[in-house]
py3Dmol code that shows the C-alpha trace and the ligand (Angstrom):
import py3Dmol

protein = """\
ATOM      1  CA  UNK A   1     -36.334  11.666  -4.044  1.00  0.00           C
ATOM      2  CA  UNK A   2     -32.845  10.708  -2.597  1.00  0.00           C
ATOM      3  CA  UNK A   3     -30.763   8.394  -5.052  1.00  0.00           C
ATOM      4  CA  UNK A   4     -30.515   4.998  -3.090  1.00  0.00           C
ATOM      5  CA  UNK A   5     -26.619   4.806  -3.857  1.00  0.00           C
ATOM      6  CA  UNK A   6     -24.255   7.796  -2.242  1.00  0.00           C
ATOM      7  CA  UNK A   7     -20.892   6.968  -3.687  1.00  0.00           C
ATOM      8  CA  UNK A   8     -17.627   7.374  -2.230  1.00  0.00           C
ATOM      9  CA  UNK A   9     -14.386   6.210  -4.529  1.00  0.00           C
ATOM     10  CA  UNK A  10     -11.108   5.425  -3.516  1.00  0.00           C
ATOM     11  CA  UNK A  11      -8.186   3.980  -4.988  1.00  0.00           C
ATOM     12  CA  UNK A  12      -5.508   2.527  -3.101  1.00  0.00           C
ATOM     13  CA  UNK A  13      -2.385   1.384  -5.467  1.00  0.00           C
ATOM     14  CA  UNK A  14      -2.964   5.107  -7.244  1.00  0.00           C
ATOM     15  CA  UNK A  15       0.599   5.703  -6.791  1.00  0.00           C
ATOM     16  CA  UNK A  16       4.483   5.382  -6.903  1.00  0.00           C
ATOM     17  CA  UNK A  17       6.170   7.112  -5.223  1.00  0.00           C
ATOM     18  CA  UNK A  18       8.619   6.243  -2.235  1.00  0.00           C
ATOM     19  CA  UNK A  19       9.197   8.626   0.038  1.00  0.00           C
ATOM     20  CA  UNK A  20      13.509   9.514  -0.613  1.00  0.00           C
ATOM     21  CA  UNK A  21      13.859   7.422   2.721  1.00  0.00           C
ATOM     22  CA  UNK A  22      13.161   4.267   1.459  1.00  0.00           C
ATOM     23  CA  UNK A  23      14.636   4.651  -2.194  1.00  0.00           C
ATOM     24  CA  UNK A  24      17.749   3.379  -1.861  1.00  0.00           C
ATOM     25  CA  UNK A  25      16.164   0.109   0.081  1.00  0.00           C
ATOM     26  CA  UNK A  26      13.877  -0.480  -3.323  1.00  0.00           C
ATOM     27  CA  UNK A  27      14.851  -1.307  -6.953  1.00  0.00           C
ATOM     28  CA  UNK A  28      13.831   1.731  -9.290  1.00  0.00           C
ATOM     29  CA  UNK A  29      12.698  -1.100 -11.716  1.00  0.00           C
ATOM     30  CA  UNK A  30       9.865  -2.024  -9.637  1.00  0.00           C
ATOM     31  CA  UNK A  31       8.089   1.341  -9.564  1.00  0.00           C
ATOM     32  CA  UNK A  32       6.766   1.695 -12.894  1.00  0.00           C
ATOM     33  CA  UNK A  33       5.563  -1.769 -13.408  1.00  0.00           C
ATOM     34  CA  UNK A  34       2.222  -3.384 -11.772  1.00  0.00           C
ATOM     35  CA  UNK A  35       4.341  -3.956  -8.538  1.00  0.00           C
ATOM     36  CA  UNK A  36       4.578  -0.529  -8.128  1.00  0.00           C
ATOM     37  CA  UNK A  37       1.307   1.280  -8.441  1.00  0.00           C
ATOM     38  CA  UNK A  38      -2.120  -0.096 -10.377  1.00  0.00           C
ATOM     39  CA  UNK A  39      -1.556   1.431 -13.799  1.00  0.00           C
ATOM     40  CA  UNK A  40      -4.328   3.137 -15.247  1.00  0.00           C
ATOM     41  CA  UNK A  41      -6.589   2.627 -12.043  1.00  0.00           C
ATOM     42  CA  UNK A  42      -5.871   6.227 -10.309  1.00  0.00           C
ATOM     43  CA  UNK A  43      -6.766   7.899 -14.282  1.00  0.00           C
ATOM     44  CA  UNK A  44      -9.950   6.019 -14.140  1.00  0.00           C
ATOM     45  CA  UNK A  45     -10.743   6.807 -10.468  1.00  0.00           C
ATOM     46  CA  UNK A  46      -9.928  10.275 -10.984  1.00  0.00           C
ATOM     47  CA  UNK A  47     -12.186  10.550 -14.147  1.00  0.00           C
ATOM     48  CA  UNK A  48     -15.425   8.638 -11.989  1.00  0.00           C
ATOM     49  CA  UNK A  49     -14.728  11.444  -9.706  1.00  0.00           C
ATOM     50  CA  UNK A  50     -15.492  14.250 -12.274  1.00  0.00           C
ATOM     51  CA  UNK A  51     -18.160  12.952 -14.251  1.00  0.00           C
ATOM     52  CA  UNK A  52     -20.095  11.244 -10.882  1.00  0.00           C
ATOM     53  CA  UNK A  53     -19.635  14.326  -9.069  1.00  0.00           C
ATOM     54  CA  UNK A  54     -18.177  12.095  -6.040  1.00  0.00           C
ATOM     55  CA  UNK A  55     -15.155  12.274  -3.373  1.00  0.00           C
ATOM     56  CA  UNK A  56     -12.067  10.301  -4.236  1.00  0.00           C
ATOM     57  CA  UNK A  57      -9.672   9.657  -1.612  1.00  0.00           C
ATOM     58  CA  UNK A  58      -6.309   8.034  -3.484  1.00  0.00           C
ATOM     59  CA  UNK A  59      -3.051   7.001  -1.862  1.00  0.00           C
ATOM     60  CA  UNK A  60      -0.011   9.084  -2.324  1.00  0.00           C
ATOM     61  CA  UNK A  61       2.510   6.303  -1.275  1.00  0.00           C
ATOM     62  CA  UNK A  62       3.850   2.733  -3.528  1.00  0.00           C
ATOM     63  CA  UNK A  63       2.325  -0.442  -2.388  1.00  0.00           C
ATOM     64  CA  UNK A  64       6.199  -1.259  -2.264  1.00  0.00           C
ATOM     65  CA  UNK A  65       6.336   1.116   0.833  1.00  0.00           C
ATOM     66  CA  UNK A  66       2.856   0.205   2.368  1.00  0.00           C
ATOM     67  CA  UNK A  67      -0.200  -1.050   1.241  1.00  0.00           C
ATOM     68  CA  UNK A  68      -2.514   0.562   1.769  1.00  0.00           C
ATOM     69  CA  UNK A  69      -5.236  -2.651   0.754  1.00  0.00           C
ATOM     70  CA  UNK A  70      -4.737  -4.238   3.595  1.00  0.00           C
ATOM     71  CA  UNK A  71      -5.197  -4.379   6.994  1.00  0.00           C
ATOM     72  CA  UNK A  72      -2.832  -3.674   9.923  1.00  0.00           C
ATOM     73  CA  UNK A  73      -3.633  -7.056  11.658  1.00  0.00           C
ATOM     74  CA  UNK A  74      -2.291  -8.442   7.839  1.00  0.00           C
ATOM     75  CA  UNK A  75       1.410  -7.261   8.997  1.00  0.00           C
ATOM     76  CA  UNK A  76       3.784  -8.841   6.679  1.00  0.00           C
ATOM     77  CA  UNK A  77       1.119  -8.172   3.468  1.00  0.00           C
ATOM     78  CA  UNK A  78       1.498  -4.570   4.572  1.00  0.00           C
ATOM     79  CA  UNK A  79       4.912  -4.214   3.464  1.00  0.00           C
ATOM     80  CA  UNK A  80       6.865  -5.212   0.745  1.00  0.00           C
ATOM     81  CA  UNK A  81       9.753  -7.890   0.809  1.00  0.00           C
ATOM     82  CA  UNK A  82      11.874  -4.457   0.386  1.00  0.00           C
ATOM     83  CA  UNK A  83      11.234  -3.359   3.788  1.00  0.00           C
ATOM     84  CA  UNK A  84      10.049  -6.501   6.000  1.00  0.00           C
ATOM     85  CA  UNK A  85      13.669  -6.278   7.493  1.00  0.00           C
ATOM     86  CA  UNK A  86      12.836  -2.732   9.312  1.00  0.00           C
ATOM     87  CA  UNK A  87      12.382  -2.742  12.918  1.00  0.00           C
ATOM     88  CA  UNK A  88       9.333  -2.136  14.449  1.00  0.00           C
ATOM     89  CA  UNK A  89       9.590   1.710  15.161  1.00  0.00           C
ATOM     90  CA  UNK A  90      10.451   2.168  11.500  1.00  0.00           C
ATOM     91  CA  UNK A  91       7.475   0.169  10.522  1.00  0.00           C
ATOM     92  CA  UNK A  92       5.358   1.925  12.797  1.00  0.00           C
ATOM     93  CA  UNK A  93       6.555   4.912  11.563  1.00  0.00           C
ATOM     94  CA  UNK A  94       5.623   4.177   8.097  1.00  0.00           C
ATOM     95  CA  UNK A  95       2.228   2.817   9.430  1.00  0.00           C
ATOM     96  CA  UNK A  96       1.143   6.750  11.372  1.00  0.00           C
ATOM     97  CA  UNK A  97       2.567   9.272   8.075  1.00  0.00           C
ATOM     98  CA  UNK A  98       0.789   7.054   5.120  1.00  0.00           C
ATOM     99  CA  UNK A  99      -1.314   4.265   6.085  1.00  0.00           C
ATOM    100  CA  UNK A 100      -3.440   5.310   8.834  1.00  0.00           C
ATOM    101  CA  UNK A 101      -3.778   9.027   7.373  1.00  0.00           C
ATOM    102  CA  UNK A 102      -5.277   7.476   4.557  1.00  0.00           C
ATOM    103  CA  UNK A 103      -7.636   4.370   6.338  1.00  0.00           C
ATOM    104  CA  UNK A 104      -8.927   7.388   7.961  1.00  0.00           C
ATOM    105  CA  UNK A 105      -9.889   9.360   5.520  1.00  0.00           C
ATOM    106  CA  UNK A 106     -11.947   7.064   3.609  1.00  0.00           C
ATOM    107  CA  UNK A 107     -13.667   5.926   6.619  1.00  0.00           C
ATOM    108  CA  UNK A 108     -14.343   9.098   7.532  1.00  0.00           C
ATOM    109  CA  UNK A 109     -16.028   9.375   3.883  1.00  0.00           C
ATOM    110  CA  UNK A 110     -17.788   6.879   4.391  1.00  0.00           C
ATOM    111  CA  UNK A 111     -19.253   7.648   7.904  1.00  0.00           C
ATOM    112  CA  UNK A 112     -20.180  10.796   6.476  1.00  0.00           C
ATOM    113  CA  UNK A 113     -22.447   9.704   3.670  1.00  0.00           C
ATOM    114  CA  UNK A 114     -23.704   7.400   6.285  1.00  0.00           C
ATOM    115  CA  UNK A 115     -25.169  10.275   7.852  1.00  0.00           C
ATOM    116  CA  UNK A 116     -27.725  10.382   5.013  1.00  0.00           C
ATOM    117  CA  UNK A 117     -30.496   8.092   4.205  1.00  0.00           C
ATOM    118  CA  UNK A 118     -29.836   4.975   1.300  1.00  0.00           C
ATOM    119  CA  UNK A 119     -26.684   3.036   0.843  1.00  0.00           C
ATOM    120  CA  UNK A 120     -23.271   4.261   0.725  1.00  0.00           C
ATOM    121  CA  UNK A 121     -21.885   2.850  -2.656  1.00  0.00           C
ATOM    122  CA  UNK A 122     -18.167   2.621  -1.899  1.00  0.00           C
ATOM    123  CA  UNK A 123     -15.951   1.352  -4.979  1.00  0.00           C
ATOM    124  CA  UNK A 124     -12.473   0.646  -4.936  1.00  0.00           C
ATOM    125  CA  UNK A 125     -10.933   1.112  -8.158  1.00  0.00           C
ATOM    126  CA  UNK A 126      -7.681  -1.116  -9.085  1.00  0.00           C
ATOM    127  CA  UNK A 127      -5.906  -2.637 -11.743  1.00  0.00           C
ATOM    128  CA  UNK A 128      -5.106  -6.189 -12.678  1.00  0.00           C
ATOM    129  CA  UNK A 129      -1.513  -7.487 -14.909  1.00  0.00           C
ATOM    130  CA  UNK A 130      -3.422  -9.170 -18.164  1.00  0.00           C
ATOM    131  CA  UNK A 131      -0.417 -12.189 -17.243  1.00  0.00           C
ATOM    132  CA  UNK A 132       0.450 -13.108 -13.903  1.00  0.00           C
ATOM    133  CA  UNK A 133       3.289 -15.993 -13.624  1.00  0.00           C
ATOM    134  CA  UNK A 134       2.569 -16.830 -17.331  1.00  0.00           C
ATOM    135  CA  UNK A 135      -0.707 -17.596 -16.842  1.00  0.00           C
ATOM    136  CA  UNK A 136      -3.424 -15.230 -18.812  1.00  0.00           C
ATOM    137  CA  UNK A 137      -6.280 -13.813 -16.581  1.00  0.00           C
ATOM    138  CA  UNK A 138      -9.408 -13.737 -18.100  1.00  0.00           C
ATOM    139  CA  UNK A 139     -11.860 -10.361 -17.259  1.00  0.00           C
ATOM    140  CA  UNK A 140     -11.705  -7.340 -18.890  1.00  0.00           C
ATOM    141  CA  UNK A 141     -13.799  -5.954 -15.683  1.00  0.00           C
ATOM    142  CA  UNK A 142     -13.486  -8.056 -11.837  1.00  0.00           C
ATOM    143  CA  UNK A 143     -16.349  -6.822  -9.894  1.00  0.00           C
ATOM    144  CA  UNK A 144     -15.159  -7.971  -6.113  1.00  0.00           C
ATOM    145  CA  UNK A 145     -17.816  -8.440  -3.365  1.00  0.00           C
ATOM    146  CA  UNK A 146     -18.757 -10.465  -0.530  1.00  0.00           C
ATOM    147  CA  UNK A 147     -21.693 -12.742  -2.292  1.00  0.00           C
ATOM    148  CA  UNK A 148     -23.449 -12.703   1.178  1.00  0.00           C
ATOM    149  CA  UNK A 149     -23.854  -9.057   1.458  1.00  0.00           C
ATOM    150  CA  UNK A 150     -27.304  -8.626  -1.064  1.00  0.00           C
ATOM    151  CA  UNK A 151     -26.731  -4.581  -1.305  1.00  0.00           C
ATOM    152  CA  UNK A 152     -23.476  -5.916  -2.973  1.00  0.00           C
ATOM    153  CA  UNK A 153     -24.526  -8.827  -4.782  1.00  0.00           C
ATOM    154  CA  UNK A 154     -27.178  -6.655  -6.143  1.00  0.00           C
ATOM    155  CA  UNK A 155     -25.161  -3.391  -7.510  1.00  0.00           C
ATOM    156  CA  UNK A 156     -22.764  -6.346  -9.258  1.00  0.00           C
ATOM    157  CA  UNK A 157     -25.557  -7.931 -11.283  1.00  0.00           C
ATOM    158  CA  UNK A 158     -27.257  -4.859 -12.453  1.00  0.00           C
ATOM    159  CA  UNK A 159     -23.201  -3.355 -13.141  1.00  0.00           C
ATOM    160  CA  UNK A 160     -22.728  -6.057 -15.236  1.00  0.00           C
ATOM    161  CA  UNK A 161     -25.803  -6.371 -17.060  1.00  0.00           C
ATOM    162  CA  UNK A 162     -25.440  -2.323 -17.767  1.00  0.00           C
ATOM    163  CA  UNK A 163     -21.843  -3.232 -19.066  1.00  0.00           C
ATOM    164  CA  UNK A 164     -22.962  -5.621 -20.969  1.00  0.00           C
ATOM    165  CA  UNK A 165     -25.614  -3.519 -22.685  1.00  0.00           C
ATOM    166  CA  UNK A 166     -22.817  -1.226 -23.475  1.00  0.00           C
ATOM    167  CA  UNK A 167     -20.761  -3.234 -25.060  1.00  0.00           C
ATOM    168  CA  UNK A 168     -21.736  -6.988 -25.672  1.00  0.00           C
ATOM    169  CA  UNK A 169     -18.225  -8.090 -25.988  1.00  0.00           C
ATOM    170  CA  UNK A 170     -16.815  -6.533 -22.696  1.00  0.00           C
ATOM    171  CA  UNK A 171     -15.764 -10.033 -19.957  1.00  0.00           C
ATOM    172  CA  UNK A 172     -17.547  -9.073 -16.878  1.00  0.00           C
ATOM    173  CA  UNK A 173     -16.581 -11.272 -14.232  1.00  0.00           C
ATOM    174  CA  UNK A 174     -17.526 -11.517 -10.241  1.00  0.00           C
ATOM    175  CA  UNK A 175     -15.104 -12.359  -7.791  1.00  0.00           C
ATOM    176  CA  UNK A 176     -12.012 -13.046 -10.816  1.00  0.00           C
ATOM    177  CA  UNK A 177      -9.087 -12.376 -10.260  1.00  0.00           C
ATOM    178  CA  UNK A 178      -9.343 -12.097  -6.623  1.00  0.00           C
ATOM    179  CA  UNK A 179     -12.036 -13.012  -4.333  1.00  0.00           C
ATOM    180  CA  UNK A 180     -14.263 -10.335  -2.874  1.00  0.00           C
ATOM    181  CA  UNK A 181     -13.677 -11.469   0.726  1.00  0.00           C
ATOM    182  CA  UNK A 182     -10.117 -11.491   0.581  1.00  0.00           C
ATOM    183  CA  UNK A 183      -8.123  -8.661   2.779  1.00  0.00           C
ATOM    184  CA  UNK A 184      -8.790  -5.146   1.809  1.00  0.00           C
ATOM    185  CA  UNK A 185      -9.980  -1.301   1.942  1.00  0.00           C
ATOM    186  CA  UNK A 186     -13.956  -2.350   1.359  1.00  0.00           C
ATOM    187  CA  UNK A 187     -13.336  -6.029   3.583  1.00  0.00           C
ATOM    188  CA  UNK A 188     -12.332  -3.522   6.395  1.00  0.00           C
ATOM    189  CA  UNK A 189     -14.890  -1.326   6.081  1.00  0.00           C
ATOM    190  CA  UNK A 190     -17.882  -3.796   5.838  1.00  0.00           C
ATOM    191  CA  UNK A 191     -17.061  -4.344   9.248  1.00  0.00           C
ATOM    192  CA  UNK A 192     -18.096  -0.822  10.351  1.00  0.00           C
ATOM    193  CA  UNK A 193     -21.540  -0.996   8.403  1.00  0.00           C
ATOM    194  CA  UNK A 194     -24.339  -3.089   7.774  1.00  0.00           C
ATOM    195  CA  UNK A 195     -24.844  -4.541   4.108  1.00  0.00           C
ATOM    196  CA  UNK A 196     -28.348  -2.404   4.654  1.00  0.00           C
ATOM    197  CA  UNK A 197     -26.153   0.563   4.744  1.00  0.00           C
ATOM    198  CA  UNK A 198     -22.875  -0.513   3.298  1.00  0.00           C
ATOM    199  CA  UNK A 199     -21.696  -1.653  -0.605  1.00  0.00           C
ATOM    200  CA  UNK A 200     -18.250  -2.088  -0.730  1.00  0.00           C
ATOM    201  CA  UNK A 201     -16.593  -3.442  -4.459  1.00  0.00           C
ATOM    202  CA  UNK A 202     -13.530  -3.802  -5.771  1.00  0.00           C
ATOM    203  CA  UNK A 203     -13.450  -2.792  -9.717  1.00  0.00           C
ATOM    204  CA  UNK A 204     -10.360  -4.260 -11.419  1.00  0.00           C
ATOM    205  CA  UNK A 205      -9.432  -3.507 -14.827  1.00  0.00           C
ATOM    206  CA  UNK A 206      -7.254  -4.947 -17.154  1.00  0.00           C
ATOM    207  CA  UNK A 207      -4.430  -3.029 -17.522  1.00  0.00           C
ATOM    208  CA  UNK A 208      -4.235  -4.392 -21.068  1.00  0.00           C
ATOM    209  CA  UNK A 209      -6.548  -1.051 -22.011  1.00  0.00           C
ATOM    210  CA  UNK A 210      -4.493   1.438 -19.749  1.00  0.00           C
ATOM    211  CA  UNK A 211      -1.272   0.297 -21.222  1.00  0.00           C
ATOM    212  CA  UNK A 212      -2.463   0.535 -24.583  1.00  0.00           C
ATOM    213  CA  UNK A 213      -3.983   4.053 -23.312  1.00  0.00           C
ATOM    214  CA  UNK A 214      -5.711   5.153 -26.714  1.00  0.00           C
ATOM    215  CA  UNK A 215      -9.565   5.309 -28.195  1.00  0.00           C
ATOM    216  CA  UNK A 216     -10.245   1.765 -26.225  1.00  0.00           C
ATOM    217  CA  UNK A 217      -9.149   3.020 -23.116  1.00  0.00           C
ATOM    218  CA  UNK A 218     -11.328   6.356 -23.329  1.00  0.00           C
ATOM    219  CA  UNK A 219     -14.012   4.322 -24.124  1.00  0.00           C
ATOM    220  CA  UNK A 220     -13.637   1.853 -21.583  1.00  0.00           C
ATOM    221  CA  UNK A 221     -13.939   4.698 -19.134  1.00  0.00           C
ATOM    222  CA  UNK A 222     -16.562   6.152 -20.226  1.00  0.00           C
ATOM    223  CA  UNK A 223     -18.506   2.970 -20.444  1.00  0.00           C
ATOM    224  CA  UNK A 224     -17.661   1.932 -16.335  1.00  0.00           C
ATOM    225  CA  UNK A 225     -19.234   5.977 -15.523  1.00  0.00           C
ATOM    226  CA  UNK A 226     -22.443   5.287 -17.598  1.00  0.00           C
ATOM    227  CA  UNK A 227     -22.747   1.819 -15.932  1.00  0.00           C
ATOM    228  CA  UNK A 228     -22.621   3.103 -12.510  1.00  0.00           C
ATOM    229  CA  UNK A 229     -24.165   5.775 -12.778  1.00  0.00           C
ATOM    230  CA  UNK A 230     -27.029   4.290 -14.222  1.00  0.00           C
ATOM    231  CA  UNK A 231     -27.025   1.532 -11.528  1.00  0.00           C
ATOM    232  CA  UNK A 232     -26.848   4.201  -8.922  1.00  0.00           C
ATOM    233  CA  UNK A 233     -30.298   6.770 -10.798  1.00  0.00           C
TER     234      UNK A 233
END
"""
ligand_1 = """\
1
ZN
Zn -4.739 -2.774 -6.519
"""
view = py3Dmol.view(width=600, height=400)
view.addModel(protein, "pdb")
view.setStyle({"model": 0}, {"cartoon": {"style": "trace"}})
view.addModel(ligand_1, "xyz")
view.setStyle({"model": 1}, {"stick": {}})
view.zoomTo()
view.show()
């Protein structure tokens, strides 16, 4: 019996680095803080990968440099304030040695699972700041989706409900902080595939349990695997 969900994982803010190039045109203050990478999001990705048994395609690059979230049509979200003031060959440059080696990839991912029968299960793992301009954010867990895609819809509500069951007092919240139709990796790729075919969500966590790292952290982790995974059996 095939499993109904084949799932692919990537994770797009995994990273901080800036290629020596660009260092000089970027504050070094930036790069460990949220601005810089999503903390905690590329551990968590990494450890779905191992216990799910699934590909994980991560960036290598800082969303200071590129990011890699968004599309190329979005031109001044793909680069940082940093480096709007390159000209376009520098940009472009930029665009062909991180961004569009690493679009590809995960499409290709994804058109390969497509190959096989059920729905490719595609989630996009980042990280949230607990306070954003002073103003407290309320999930523990955002589960992003387009509400009018029902293979979507569906894997959120039975996520949540499986979260839920694992621990009562864990704030599982659709579409919060961001909206699920906004500009990104799974928005791009929805395009490509029919919601028959296609689930594409955005799992933010708090960084409020990665900073902390520690015993709530590990279990936090754990508790995300065991929820999809039991969504996905
Ligand atoms: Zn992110």
């Amino acid at each position: 019996m095939p499993k109904p969900y084949k799932l692919v994982l990537t994770c797009e803010h995994a990273s901080a680095r800036i290629p020596v190039k660009y260092r000089e045109l970027i504050p070094q203050s930036y790069l460990r803080t949220h601005k810089g990478l999503d903390i905690g999001a590329l551990e968590a990705a990494e450890f779905f990968s191992k216990t799910l048994r699934a590909p994980l395609i991560a960036g290598n690059v800082s969303r200071l440099v590129v990011d890699l979230n968004r599309s190329p049509h979005n031109r001044t979200a793909l680069f940082s304030r940093f480096l709007q003031s390159l000209d376009r060959d520098k940009k472009n440059r930029i665009l062909n040695l991180y961004y569009l080696p690493y679009r590809k990839a995960a499409e290709r991912q994804a058109r390969k699972l497509a190959r096989k029968p059920g729905v490719v299960l595609h989630l996009s793992i980042h990280s949230f700041t607990p306070v954003l301009y002073g103003k407290v954010r309320r999930p523990d867990i955002g589960l992003l989706f387009d509400p009018a895609r029902k293979s979507e819809a569906r894997f959120c509500r039975r996520m949540r409900t499986e979260l839920k069951r694992l621990d009562p007092g864990l704030k599982v919240l659709f579409n919060d902080p961001y909206k699920g139709i906004s500009d990104g990796m799974t928005t791009a790729l929805r395009k490509k595939f029919p919601s028959t075919r296609y689930a594409g969500i955005e799992v933010e966590i708090n960084q409020k349990f990665p900073r902390k790292a520690g015993k709530k952290w590990r279990a936090l982790k754990k508790i995300l695997a065991k929820a999809i995974w039991a969504v996905m059996i």
